[in-house]
C-alpha positions as CSV (number, residue, x, y, z in Angstrom):
1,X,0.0,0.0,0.0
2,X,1.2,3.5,-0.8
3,X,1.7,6.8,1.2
4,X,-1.8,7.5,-0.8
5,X,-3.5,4.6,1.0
6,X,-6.3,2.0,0.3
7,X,-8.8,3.2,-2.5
8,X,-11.3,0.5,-3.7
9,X,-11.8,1.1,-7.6
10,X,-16.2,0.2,-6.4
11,X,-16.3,3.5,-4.7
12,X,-16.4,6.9,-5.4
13,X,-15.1,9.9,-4.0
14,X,-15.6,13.7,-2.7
15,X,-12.6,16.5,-3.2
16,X,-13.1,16.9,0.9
17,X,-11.7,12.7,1.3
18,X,-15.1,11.3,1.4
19,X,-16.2,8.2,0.2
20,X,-19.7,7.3,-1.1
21,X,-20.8,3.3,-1.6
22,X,-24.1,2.7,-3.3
23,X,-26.0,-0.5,-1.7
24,X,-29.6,-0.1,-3.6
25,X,-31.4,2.8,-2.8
26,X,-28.7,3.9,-0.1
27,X,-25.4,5.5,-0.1
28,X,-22.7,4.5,2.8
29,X,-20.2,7.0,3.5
30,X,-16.9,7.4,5.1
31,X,-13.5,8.8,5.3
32,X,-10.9,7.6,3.1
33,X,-7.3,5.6,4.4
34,X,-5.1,8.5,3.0
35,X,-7.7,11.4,5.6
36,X,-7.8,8.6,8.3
37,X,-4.0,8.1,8.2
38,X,-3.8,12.0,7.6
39,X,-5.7,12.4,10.7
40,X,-4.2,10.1,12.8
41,X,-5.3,8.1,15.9
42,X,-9.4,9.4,15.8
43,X,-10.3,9.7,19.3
44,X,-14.0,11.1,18.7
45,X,-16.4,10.8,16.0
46,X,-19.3,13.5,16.2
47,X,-22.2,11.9,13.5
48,X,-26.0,13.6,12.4
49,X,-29.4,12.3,13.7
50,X,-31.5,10.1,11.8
51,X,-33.8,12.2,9.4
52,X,-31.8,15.1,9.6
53,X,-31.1,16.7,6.1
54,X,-27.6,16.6,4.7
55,X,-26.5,19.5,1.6
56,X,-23.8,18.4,-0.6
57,X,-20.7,19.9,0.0
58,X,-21.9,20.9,3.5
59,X,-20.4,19.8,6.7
60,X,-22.1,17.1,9.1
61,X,-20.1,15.8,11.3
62,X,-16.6,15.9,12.8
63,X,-14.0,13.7,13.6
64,X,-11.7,14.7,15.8
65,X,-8.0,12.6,16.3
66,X,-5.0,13.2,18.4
67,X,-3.5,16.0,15.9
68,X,-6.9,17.6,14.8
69,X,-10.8,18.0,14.7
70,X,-11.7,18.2,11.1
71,X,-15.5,18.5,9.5
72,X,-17.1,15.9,7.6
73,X,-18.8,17.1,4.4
74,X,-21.5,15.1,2.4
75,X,-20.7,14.4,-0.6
76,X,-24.2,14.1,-1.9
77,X,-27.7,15.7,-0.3
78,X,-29.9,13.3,1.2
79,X,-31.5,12.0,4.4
80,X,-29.5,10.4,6.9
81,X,-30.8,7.2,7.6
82,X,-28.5,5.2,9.7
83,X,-25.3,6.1,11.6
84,X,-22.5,3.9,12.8
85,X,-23.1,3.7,16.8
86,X,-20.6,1.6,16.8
87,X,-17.9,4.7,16.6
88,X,-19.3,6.5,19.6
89,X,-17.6,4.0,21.8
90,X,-15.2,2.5,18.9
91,X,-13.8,5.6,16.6
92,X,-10.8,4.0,16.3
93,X,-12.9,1.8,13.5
94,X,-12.2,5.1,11.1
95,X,-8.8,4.3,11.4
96,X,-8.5,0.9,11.1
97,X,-11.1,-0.3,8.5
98,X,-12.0,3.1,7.0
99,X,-13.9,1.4,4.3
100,X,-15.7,-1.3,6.5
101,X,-16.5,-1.0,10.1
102,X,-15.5,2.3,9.9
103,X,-18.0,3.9,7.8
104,X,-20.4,6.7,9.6
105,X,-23.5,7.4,8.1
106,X,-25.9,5.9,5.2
107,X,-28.4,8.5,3.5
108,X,-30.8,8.6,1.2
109,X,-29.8,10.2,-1.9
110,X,-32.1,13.2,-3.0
111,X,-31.0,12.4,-6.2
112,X,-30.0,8.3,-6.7
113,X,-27.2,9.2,-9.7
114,X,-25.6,12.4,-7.7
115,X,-23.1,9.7,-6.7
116,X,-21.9,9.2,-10.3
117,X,-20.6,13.0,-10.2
118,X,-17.9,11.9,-7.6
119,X,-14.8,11.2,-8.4
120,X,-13.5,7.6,-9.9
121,X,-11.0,5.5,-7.5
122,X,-8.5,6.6,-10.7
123,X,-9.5,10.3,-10.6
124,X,-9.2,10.3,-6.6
125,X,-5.5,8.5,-7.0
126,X,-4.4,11.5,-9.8
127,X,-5.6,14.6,-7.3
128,X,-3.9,13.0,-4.3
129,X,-0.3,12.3,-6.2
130,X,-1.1,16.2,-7.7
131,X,-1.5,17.6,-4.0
132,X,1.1,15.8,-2.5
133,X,4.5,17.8,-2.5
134,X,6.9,15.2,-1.6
């Protein structure tokens, strides 16, 4: 595994290190390995009711680690419905199977195809190797 981390190719991905996983009418979202290894050792993961309204692009959530707290941002609008409990006594989860048990929310998309918008696993590996500076 590279510096870059993880990135399953069935995924897709927001500019803010988001990832979005379509399972039927759903979407499952998380942090990615390169923003969980970024981060470091999370210590706190602060998630969004059920029901409540997420805007794409817009924070909802934080996770906050040893170095930093940093926002989470949906990377498509919806309506949350489920969270990942499991990380209120767990977060380490987001660091140690960011794409599995450590996943935080699922929503309903407002719009079932906004996911396609995100960025490809290949797209996602080119803007991290063009923001990296050594």
């Amino acid at each position: 595994m590279s510096e870059l981390g993880e990135i399953p190719q069935d995924l897709r991905y927001s500019r803010e290190h988001e990832w979005a996983r379509v399972l039927d009418s759903e979407v499952e979202v998380g942090i990615t390995a390169y923003a969980a290894h970024a981060l470091g050792d999370v210590v706190f993961v602060e998630l969004p009711k059920v029901g409540a309204r997420l805007e794409q692009g817009k924070a909802f959530g934080v996770v906050e680690s040893v170095k930093s707290v940093s926002d989470l941002f949906a990377p498509v609008s919806g309506t949350v419905s489920a969270i990942n409990s499991a990380l209120e006594s767990a977060p380490e989860g987001v660091n140690e199977a960011p794409y599995a048990a450590g996943w935080m929310i699922r929503l309903r998309p407002d719009q079932p195809d906004a996911v396609d918008a995100l960025l490809s696993a290949d797209d996602y590996r080119t803007m991290l190797e063009n923001s990296s500076h050594g």
